[in-house]
N, C-alpha and C positions, 0 to 999 in steps of 0.2 A: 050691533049693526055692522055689516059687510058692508065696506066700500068696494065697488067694484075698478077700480083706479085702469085699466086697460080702457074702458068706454072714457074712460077722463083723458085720455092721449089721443090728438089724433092723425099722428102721424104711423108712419108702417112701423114695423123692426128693424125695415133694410132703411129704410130712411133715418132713423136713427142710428144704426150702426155706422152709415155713410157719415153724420153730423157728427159723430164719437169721435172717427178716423182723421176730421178736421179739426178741430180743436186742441189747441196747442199748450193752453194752461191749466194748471190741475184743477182747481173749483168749478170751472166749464165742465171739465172732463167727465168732474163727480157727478154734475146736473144732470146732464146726458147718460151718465151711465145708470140713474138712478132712474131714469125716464125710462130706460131701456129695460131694467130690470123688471119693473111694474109692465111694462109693455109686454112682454115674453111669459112674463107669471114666472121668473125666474126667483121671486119673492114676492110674494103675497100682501106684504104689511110693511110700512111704511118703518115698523122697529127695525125690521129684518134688514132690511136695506140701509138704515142708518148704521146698522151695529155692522153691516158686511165695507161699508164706507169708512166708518171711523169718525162719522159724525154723532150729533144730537138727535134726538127724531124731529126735534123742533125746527131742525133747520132742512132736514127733508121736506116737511111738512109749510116751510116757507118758499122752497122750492116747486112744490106742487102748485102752490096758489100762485106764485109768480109767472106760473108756464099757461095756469088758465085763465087768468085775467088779460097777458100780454102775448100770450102765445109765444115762439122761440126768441124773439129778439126781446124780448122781456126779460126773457128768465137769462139771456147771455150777455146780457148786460151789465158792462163793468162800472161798478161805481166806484168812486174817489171816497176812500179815505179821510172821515174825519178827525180832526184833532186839535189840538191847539198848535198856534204857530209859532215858530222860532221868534227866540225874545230880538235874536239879531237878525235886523233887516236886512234883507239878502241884496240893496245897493251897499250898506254897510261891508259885508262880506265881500264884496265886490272891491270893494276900496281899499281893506288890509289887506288883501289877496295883493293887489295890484305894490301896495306899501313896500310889503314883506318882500315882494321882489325886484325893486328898486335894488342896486349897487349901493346907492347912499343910505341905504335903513340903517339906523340904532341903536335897536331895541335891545333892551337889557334886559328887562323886567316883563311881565303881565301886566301888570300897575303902570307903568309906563304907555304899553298900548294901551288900557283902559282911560287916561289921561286922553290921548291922541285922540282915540275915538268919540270922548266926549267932547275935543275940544271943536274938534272937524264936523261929527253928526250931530251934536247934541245927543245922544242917546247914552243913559250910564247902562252898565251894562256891570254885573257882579261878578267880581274874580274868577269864581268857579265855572260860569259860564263860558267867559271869554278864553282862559285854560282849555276845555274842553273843546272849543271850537278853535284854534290857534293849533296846539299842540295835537289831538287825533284825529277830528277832521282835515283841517289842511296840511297835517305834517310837518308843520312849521316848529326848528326847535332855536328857543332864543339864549338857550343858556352857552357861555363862551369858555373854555378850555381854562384849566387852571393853568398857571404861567409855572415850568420848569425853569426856564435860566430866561436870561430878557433874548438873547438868539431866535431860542425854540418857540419860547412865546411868541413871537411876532407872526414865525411862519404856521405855526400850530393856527393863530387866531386868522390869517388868512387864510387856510387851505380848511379850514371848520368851516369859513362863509362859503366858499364854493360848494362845498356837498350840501351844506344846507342851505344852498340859496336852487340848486337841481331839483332838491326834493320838493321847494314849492312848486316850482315851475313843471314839471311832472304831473300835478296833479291838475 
């Protein structure tokens, strides 16, 4: 059975071409250009046009239905991303953020903030995680310079917290 996908569109070519030329992110981009494709008969089947895309057909073929159920503001429609949410609660993150760049901070350890932060939020919160969010997300590095002579260490352990107290505040 032939779909006739052209009578299934019913906006023009130049109308679509015009909505192409406006669309600024690439999954829009695709939708439109795959409405255009079908629109022109510049591909026939919904394969052709997934394989000329780099998508699925399945996801062509969710894009058709999106466009005739809702017409253009349907099918352009961005949706949010689900997923599960960060173990750390982003006032949490808020609060070592603001810690970490206190003058008077600390911190020595990971375990140390882990402490802090369950003692302040109540929330425990697993080494690894807290690591990962301290050190690559915010930049924060809490380890201190090993001591050369007791001179150099002092100035070493001061001039480590200035660049590492920049680099939170940076971000």
């Amino acid at each position: 059975m032939k779909v006739n996908y052209q009578e299934r569109i019913d906006l023009t070519a130049d109308e679509l071409k015009i909505i192409l030329s406006e669309q600024r992110n690439l999954p829009n981009k695709q939708k439109i250009q795959a409405l255009y494709w079908l629109k022109t008969g510049a591909s026939q089947s919904l394969t052709d046009v997934a394989e000329r895309l780099g998508v699925h057909r399945i996801t062509v073929h969710r894009w058709l239905t999106q466009y005739t159920a809702g017409g253009m503001p349907e099918l352009l429609k961005i949706r949010q991303a689900t997923g599960r949410p960060r173990v750390i609660p982003s006032a949490v993150i808020a609060g070592l953020s603001e810690k970490l760049s206190e003058e008077s901070c600390d911190f020595k350890t990971y375990k140390e903030i882990g402490q802090w932060v369950e003692e302040n939020y109540h929330v425990s919160v697993k080494y690894q995680t807290l690591h990962k969010q301290v050190h690559y997300r915010m930049k924060a590095n809490l380890k201190e310079p090993k001591p050369v002579s007791n001179e150099k260490a002092q100035e070493a352990a001061i001039e480590f917290k200035k660049t590492s107290k920049t680099l939170v505040k940076n971000d």
